[in-house]
C-alpha positions in Angstrom: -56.8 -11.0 20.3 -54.0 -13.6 21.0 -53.0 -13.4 17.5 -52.7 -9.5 17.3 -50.6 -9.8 20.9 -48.1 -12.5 19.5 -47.8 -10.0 16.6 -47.1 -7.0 18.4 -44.4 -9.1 20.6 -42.8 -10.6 17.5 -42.4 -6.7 16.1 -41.0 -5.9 19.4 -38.8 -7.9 19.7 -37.7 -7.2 15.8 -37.7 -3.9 16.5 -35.1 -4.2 19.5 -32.9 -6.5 17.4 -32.7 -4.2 14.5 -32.5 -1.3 16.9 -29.1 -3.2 18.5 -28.0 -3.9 15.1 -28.8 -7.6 14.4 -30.0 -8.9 11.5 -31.5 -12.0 9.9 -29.8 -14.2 7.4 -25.8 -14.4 8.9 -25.5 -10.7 8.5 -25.2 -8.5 12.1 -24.3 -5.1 11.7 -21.3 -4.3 13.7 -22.2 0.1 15.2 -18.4 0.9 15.4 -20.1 4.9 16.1 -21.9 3.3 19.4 -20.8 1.5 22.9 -23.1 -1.5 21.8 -20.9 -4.7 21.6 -23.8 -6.7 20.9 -22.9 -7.6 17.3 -20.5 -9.9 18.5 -22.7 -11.7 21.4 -24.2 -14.3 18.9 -20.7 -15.4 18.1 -19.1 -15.8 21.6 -20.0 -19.3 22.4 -18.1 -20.1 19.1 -15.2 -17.7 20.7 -15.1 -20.0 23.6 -13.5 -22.5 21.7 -10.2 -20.2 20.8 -7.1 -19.1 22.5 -6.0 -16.6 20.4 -8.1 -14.6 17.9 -6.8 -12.4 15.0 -8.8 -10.3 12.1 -7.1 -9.7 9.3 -7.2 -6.4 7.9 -5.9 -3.9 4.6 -3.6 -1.3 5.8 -5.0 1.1 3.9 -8.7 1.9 5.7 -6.4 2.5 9.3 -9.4 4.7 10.3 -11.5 1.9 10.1 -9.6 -0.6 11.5 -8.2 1.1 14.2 -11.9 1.8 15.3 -12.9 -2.2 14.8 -9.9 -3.2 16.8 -10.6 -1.7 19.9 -14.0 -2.6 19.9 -13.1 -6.3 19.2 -10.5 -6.2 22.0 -13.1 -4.4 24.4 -15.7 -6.9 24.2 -13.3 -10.1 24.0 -11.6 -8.4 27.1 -15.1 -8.3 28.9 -16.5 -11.3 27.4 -13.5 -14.0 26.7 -11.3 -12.2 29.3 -8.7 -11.3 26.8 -6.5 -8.7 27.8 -3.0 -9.4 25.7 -3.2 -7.1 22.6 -0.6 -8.5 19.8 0.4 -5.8 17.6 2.1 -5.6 14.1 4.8 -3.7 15.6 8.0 -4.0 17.8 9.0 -4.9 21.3 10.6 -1.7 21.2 7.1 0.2 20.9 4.8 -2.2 22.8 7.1 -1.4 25.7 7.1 2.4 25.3 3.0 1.7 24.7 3.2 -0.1 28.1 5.0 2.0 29.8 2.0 4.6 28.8 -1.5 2.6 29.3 -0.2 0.6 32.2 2.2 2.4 33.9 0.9 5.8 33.3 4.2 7.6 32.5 2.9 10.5 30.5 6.1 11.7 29.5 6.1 9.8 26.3 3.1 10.9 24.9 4.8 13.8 23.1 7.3 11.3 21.1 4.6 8.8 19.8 2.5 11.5 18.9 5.4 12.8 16.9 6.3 9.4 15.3 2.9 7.5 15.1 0.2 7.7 12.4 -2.6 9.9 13.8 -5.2 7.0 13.7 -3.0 4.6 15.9 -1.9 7.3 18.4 -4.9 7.7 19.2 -5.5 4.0 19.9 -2.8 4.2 22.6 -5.0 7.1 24.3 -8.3 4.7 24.4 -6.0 2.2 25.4 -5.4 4.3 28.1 -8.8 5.3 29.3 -10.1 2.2 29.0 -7.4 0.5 31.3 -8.0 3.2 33.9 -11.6 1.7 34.0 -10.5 -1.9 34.5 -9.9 -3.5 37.5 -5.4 -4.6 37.7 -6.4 -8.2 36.8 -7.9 -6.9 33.3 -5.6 -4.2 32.3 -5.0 -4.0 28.5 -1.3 -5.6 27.3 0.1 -4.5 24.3 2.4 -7.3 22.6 4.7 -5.9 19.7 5.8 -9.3 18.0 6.8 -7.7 14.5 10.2 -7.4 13.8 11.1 -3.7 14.0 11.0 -1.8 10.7 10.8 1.9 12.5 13.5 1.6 14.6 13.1 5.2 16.0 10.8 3.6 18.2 13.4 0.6 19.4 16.0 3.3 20.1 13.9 5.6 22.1 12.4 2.3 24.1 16.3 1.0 24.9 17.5 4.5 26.0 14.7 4.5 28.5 16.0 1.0 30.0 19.7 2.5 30.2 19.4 5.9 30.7 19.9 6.0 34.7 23.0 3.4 34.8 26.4 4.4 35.6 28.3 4.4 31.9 31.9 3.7 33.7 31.3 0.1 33.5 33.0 -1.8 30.8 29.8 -2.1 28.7 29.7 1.7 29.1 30.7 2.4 25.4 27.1 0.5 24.3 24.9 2.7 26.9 26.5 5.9 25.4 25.7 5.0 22.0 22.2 4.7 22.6 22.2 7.7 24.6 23.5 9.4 21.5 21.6 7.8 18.8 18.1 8.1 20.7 19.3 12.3 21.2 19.6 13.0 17.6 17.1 15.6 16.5 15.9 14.2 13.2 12.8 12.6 11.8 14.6 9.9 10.0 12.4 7.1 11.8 12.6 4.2 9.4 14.1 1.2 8.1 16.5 2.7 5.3 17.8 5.1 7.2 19.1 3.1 10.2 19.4 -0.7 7.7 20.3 0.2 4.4 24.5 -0.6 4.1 27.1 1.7 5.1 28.1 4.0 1.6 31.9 4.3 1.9 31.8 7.8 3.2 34.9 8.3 5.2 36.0 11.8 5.4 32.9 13.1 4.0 31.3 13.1 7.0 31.5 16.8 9.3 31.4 16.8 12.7 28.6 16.4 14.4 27.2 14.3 11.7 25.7 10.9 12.2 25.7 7.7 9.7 22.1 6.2 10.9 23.6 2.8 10.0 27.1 2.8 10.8 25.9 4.0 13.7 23.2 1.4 14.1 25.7 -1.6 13.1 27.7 -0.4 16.1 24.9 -0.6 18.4 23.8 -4.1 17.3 27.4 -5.7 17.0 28.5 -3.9 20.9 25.1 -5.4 22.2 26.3 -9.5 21.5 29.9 -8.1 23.0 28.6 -7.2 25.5 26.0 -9.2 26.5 27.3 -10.8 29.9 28.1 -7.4 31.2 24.6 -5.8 30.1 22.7 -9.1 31.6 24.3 -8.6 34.8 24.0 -4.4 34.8 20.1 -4.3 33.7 19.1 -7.9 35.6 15.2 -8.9 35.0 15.5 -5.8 32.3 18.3 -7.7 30.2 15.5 -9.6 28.6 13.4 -6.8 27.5 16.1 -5.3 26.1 17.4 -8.0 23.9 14.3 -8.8 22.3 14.4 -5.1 21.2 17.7 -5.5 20.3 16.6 -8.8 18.0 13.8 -7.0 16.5 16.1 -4.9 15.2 18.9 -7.3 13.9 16.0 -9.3 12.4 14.3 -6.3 11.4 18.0 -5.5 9.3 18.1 -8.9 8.0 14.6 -8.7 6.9 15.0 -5.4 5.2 18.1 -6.2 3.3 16.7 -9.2 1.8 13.6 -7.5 1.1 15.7 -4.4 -1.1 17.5 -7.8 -2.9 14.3 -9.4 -3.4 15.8 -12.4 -1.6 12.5 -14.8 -1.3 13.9 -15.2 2.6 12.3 -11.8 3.3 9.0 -12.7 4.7 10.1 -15.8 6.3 12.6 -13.9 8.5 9.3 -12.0 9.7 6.5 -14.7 10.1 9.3 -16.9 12.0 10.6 -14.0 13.9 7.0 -13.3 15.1 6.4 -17.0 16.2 9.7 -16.7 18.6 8.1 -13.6 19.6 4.9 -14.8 20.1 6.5 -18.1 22.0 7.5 -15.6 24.6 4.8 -13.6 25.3 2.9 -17.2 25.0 5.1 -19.0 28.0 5.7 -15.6 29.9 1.5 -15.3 30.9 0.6 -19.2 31.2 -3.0 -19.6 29.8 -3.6 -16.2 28.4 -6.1 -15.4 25.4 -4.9 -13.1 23.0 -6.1 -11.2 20.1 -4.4 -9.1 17.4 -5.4 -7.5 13.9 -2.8 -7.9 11.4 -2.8 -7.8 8.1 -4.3 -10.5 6.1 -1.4 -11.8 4.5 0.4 -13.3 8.0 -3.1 -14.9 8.5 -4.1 -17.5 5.6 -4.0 -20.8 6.4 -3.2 -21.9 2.6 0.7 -21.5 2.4 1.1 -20.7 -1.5 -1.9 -18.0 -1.9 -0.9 -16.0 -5.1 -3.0 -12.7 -3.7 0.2 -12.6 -1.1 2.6 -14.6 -2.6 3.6 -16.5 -5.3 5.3 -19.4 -3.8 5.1 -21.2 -0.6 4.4 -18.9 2.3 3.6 -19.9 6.2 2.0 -17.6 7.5 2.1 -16.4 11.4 -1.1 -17.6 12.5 -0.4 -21.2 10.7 2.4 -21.1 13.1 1.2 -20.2 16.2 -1.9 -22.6 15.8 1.1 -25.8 15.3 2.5 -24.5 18.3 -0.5 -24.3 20.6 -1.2 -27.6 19.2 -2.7 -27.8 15.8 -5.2 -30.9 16.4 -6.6 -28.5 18.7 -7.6 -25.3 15.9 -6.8 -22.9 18.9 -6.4 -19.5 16.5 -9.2 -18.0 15.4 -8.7 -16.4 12.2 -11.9 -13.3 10.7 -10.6 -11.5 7.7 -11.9 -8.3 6.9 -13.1 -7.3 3.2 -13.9 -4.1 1.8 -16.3 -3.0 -0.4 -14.2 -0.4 -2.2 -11.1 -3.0 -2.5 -12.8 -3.8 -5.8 -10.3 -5.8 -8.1 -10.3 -9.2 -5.4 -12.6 -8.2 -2.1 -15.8 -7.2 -4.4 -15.6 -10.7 -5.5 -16.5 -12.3 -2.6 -19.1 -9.4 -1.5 -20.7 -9.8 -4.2 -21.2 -13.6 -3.6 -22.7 -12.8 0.1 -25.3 -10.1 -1.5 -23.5 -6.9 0.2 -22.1 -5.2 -2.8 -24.1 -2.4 -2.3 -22.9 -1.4 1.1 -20.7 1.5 -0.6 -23.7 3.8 -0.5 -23.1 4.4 3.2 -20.7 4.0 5.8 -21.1 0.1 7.5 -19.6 -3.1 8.5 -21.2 -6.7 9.2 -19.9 -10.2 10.9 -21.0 -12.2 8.5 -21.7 -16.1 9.7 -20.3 -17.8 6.9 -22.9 -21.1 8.1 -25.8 -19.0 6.4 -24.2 -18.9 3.1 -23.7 -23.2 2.2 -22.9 -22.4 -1.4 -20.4 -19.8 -0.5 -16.7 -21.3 -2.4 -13.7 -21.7 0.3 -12.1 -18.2 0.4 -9.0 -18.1 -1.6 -5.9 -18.1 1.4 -8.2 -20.2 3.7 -8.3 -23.8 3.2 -10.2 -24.4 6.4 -13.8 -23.2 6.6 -13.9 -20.0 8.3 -16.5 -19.6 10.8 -17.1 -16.1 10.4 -15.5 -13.0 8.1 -16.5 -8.9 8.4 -17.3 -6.6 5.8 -16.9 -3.0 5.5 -18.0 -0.4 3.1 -15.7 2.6 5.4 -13.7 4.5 2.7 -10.0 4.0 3.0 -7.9 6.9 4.9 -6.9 9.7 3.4 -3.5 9.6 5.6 -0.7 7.8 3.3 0.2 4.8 5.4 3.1 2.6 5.6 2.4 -0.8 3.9 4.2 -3.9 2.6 1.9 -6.9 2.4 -0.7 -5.0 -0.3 0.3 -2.2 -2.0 -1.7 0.8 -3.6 -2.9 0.1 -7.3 -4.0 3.3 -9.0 -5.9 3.5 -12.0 -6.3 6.4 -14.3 -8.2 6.7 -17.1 -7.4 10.0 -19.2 -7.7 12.9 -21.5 -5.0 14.5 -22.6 -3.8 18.0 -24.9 -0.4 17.5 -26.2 2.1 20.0 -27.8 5.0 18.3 -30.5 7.6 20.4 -31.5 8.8 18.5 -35.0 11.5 20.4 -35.6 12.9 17.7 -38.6 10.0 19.1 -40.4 12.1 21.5 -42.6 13.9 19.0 -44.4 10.2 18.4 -45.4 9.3 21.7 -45.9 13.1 22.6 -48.2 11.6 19.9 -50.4 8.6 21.5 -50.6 9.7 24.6 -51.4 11.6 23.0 -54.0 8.6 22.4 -55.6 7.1 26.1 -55.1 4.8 25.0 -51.9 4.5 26.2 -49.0 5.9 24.6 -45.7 4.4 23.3 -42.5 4.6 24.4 -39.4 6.7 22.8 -36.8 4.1 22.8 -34.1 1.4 20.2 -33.9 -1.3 19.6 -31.2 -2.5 16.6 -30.8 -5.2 14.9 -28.3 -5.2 11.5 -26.3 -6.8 9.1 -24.1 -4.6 7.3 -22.0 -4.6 4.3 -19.5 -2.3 4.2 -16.2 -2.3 1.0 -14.0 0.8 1.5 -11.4 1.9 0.7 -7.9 3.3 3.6 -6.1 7.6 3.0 -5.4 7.2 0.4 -8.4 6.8 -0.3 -12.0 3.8 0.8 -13.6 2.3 0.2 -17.2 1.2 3.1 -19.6 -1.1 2.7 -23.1 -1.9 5.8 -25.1 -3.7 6.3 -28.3 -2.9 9.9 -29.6 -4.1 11.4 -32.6 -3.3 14.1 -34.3 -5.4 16.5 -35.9 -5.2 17.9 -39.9 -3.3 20.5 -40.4 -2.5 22.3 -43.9 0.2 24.5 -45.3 -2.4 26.6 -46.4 -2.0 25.6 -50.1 -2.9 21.8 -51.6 -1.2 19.9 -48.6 -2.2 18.8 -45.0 -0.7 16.6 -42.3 -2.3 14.3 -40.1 -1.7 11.6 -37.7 -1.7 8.7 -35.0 0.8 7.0 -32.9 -0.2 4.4 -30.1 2.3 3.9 -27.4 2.5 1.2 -24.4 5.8 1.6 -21.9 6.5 1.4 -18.4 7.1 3.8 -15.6 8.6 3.9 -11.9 6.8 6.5 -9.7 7.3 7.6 -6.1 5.3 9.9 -3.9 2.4 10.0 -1.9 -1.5 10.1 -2.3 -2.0 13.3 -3.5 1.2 14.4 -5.8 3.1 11.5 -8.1 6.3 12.0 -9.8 7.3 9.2 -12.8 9.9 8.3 -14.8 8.5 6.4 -18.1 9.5 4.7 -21.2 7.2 3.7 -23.8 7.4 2.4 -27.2 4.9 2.8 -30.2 4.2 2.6 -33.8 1.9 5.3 -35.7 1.6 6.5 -38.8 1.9 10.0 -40.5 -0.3 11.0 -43.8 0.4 13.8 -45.9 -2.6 14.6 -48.5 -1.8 16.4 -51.8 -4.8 17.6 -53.6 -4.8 18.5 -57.6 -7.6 20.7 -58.9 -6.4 19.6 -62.2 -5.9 16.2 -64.0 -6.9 12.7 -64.9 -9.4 11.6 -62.1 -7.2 9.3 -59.2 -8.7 6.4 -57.7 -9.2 8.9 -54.2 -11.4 12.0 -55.0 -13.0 14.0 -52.6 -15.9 16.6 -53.8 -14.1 16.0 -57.3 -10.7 16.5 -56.2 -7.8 14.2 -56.6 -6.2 13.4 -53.8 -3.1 11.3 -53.6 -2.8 10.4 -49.9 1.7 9.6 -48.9 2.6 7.6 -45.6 5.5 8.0 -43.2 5.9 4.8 -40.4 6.9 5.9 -36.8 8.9 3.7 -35.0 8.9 5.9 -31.6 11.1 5.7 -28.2 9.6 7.6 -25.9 11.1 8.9 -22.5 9.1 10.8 -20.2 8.8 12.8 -16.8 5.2 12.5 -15.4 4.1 14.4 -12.5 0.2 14.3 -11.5 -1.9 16.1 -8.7 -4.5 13.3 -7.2 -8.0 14.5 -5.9 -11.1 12.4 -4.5 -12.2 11.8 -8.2 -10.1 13.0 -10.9 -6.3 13.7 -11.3 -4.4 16.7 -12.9 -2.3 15.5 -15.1 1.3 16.4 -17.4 3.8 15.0 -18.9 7.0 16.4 -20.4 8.8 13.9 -23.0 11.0 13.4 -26.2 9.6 11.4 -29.1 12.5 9.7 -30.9 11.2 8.5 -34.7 13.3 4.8 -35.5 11.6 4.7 -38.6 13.2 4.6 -41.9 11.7 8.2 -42.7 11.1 7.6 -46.1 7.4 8.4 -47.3 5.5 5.9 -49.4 2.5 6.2 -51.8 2.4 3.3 -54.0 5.8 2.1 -53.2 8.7 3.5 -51.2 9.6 7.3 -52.6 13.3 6.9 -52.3 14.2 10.4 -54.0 11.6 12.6 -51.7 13.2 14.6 -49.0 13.3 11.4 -45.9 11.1 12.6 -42.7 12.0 12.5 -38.8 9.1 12.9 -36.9 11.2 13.3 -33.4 10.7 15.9 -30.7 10.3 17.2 -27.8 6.6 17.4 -26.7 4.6 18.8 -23.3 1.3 17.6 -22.5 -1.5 18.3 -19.6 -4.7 16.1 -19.3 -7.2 15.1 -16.7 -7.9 11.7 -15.6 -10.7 9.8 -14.1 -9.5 7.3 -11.1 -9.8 4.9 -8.6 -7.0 3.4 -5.9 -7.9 -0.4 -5.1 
């Protein structure tokens, strides 16, 4: 009787476990679709230890992530009493943020709603309702310590700090500007519209035309002339408003050398974030914070190839040297993703998970379960814990530096060449009393695309064509593989491309003779003699291609240009035979098979 009672208490209490999704083994499943925080309860005496906590996320499942970040923030907020949200975003839109959760001014709603990814406006409404539910003392802060690369968002923030002050003072001129810039009705938002240089435009310009970045460089450059007059105007606000006004100067500097591929890019940003996270550090004295970023400004190894090929210090690195680094006060938890497949499935696979993509889940993983587990490549030190999700990425393009798209499209393709050369094969031919081809061929393909969207891509092709006869003694057949480049732009669903590729191929043309000493080739008794024409091709192409969930539409509009020597060859170069171009213009539609890591 005892035994059967401890058994029915042990599946109880499994049961309830399971039912609050815990597992065995270092795997908890983490109910993003529930209020239960519980996942994270086993894990919060090792949270004690930290001062500041981030996860480290890919920008492309925002849906996801979004959904984990608030429910991280709520139960460190109620557990680790953690209310200082750092955010991947300016000071410019933490204070309009701010001004919303905290301060309640609804009036801004309608502009970040206009500006803001769908998923992350509506973290600022949760934001919202779950500050009206906490007592003053617990209130959520939001922390923007990125440099600003939107810098809508920085304009709109510093109008509202200026927009009631009398403009007669001397720093006048710099409170109009503002005015002006932040009352433009356009939906030019980011960083080459208000950063890239100045074109010398003068006089092309109409009135009532604006120059983003003249207009911006005036803004920045009246800001440091006027800084003693602005600090004594706005007072306690003067300091607000020149860390917005350095996020953007840094955010200028950063973009700049990011278009020049200057390797000072990302070091303006993680350094830029420190000084901004320095501030928010010393301005609430023994605060905990937590922020999701992406993973790239959180490994602790400073030259990890998946982010960058040379030395990199990343933002968390920093802060933790800052708190005091014998101390280990940042808590780092990358996220991985089952459908990330050419680097995350790696390290799924090694924790036994890689099956998650057949629903919708996430886990904490405790990386103590898993002894055998290798160090995670960009994390020398041994990570406590890492999460896991099988969540599909969004469907919502989103804005992302640190790890770009990589499609890959595996194809079929129908192709239409138009040889028009071909009559100075088929004069020759009727020189000799035969008829002539025609100058139309199709031809099929399979085809391989591996490209980054806004950057170069790689193309391979194998195309064959298909026998086709003059309708006497003579066909024409054919195969050409190409490799080349391309540069595409667009978004997730439609892709434009510019390509070049190269390839070699080669033409045969059959003769047949019903009559004769046998040849060496016969087919059902027929000599054949069998002449071949190299192509040498350039080949540059327009690509544009319609994405779907599982397959992509597909064409392609081109010019084959034939290098070769043109001559045709049978035993030996036939120097006094008509000499064969096979260049052209060609279409060509196809469908593809893909998948976006």
């Amino acid at each position: 009787m005892k035994n059967i009672t401890f058994k029915f208490i042990l599946l109880c209490q499994l049961v309830f476990l399971a039912g609050n999704g815990i597992s065995q083994n270092g795997k908890t499943e983490i109910l993003l679709d529930s209020d239960s925080l519980v996942a994270f309860e086993k894990i919060n005496d090792t949270l004690d230890q930290y001062q500041v906590y981030f996860t480290g996320e890919n920008h492309n499942y925002k849906t996801f992530n979004i959904n984990l970040q608030f429910q991280i923030l709520k139960y460190l907020n109620e557990n680790q009493n953690t209310n200082h949200l750092l955010l991947e975003q300016s000071p410019g839109l933490s204070f309009i943020i701010n001004a919303i959760i905290r301060d309640k001014k609804a009036e801004h709603k309608p502009f970040l709603e206009g500006v803001l990814l769908d998923q992350f406006y509506q973290l600022v409404l949760r934001l919202e309702t779950y500050n009206d539910s906490l007592a003053a003392d617990k209130k959520i802060w939001a922390h923007g310590i990125d440099i600003e690369r939107f810098p809508k968002f920085s304009i709109y923030a510093l109008d509202l700090l200026i927009k009631d002050l009398d403009y007669q003072s001397e720093a006048g001129s710099l409170f109009e500007q503002i005015r002006a810039l932040a009352s433009v009705d356009t939906d030019a938002a980011g960083a080459e519209s208000y950063y890239a240089p100045a074109q010398n435009n003068l006089g092309n310009f109409q009135m009532g035309q604006v120059n983003y970045s003249s207009s911006m460089s005036s803004i920045l450059d009246d800001a440091e002339i006027y800084r003693k007059e602005v600090s004594a105007i706005l007072g306690a606000d003067s300091a607000v408003f020149y860390r917005i006004m350095e996020g953007m100067q840094q955010g200028r500097k950063w973009y700049l050398s990011e278009k020049e591929g200057n390797i000072k890019s990302p070091i303006i940003r993680e350094r830029y974030m420190l000084d901004e996270f320095k501030q928010v550090y010393n301005e609430f004295e023994g605060a905990k914070f937590y922020g999701q970023f992406g993973r790239c400004h959180l490994n602790t190894v400073q030259d990890d190839d998946r982010c960058y090929k040379y030395y990199m210090n990343s933002v968390a690195n920093r802060i933790n040297d800052f708190i005091g680094a014998s101390e280990n006060k940042v808590l780092v938890m990358p996220i991985y993703y089952t459908n990330s497949i050419s680097y995350d499935m790696g390290i799924i696979k090694k924790i036994g998970l890689e099956n998650l993509d057949k629903k919708e889940a996430a886990y904490l993983i405790d990386l103590k379960a898993f002894p055998d587990l290798d160090t995670i490549q960009g994390y020398d030190k041994e990570l406590p814990f890492i999460i896991i999700s099988s969540y599909k990425r969004s469907s919502i393009e989103t804005f992302n530096w640190e790890e770009p798209d990589i499609d890959v499209h595996l194809g079929a393709n129908l192709s239409y060449y138009y040889f028009n050369k071909i009559r100075s094969l088929n004069v020759a031919l009727a020189d000799h009393g035969l008829n002539g081809f025609t100058n139309k061929f199709v031809a099929g393909s399979i085809s391989l695309d591996v490209f980054v969207r806004d950057e170069q891509g790689m193309h391979i092709e194998y195309i064959y064509i298909p026998e086709v006869s003059n309708n006497d003694n003579m066909t024409l057949r054919g195969w050409i593989y190409t490799m080349g480049t391309s540069y595409s732009t667009g978004n997730n669903f439609l892709l434009a491309a510019l390509g070049l590729d190269l390839g070699y191929g080669v033409m045969k043309m059959t003769e047949t003779q019903l009559n004769g000493d046998p040849f060496l080739i016969q087919t059902d008794n027929e000599n054949q003699v069998i002449y071949r024409n190299d192509v040498f091709s350039i080949d540059p192409n327009v690509r544009l291609r319609l994405t779907f969930p599982v397959i992509s539409i597909n064409c392609k509009f081109g010019y084959l240009l034939d290098g070769s020597g043109k001559y045709w060859k049978a035993a030996k170069k036939v120097e006094e035979f008509s000499r064969m171009s096979f260049s052209g213009p060609y279409i060509q539609a196809g469908v593809s098979l893909h998948f976006r890591d």
